[in-house]
N, C-alpha and C positions, 0 to 999 in steps of 0.2 A: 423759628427755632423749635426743634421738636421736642415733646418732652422726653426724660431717657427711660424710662419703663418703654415707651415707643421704638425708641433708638434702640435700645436689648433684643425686643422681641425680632427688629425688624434686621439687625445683624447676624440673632440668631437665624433668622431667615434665608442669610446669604445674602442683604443686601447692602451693598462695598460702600455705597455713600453713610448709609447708617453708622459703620465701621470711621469711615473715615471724621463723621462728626462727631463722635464718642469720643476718637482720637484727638481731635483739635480742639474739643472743648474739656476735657478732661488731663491730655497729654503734658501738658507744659505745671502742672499740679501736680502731676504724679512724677516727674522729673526733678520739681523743686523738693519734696520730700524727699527723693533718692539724696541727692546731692546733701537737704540738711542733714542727714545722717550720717553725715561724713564720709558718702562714698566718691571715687573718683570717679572720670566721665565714665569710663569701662566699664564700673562696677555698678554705676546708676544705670548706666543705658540694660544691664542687665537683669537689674532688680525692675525696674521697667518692662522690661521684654516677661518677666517672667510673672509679670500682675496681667500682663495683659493675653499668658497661656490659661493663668489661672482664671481668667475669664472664660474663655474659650470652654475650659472644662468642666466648669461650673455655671452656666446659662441658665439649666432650670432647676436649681439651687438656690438662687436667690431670692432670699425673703423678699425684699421690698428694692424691687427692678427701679423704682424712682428715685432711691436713694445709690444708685450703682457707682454715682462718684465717691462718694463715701467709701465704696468696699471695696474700689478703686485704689485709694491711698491709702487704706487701712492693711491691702494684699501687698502696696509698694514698701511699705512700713514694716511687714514682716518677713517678706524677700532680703530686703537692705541686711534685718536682723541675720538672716541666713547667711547671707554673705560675709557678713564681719564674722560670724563665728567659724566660719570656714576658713577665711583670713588666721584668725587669732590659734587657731588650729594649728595652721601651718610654719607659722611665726616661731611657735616652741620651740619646731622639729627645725627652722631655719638659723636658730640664735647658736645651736652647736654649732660650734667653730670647727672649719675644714683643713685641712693638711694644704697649703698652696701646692699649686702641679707646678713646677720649673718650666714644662716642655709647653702648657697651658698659658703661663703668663709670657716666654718669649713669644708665642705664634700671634698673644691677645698683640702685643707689644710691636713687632713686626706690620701685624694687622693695619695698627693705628697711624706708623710709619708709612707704609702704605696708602693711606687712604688720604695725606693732610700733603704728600706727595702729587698726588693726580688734584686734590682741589689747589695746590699753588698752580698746575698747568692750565688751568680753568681760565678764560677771559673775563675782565670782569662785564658786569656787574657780579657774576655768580660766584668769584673767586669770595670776594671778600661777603653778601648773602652769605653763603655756606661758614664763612666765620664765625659769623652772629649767628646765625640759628644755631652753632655749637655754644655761642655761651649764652642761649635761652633770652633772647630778646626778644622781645613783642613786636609785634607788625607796626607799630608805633614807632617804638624808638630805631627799627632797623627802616624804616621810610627816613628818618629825619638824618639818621645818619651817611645814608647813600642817597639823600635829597631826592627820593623818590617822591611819588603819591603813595597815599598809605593802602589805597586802593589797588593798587598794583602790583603790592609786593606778594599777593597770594599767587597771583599766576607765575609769575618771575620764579618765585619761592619752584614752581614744580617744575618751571621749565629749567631752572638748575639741579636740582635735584634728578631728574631725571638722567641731563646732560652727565652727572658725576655715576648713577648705575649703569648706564654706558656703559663708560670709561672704565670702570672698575670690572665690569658683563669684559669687555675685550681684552682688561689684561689678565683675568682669570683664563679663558678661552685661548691666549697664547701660551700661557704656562702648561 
């Protein structure tokens, strides 16, 4: 294991194993603090991404390269910051209340008819799948209830889902 004042210079270098050990040994630390911060995946994986530009731009900047996981979590810590108040920003201008569109909520509406239309044509297993991931089950509880393995329910999961963009790809395409 090398040490990271090493691992810094030798990334900054260009070299990808260096990177990639920074990344595996520092990565799932700088994740957990996204996350404590109350971001969701989206928003950690971003505050994430955006500790590890601010590495990129910052290489011969840092005080003390042995301490870089440190400046690692302390840059994931104030990205996260960034991100909630951008949120919180938005939230203001989201709480005014909108005028419903009539012509908006019939096509939403239509939509939805639509679409729960082609998943009853579906064979199962995918018919009933595509029901439960509508009301947010876990791979867990949707294996025990279609007696699956719980293992299996991820590919199944895409091989229906895909099956139903089809389906929906073809009846757009005839209309």
């Amino acid at each position: 294991m090398r040490d990271p004042a090493e691992l810094l210079t030798a990334a900054a270098d260009g070299d990808r194993s260096a990177w990639d050990e920074l990344e595996s040994r520092f990565g799932p630390r700088m994740w957990a603090v996204a996350r404590a911060c109350g971001l969701s995946t989206a928003d950690a994986a971003d505050a994430v991404q955006g500790a590890w530009l601010r590495l990129l731009q910052h290489f011969g900047s840092i005080r003390d390269p042995s301490a870089v996981g440190g400046w690692l979590v302390t840059t994931v810590r104030r990205e996260a910051l960034l991100i909630h108040r951008k949120e919180s920003a938005g939230l203001s201008l989201a709480q005014v209340p909108e005028e419903p569109d009539p012509a908006a909520a019939v096509l939403e509406a239509d939509g939805r008819r639509r679409l729960w239309e082609t998943v009853s044509g579906l064979h199962e297993p995918c018919r009933t799948l595509i029901r439960l991931i509508a009301s947010d089950l876990g791979n867990q509880q949707m294996a025990a209830r279609l007696g699956m393995p719980s293992g299996s329910i991820g590919p199944t999961k895409a091989r229906c889902l895909e099956k139903l963009r089809t389906l929906i790809s073809l009846q757009e395409t005839a209309q």
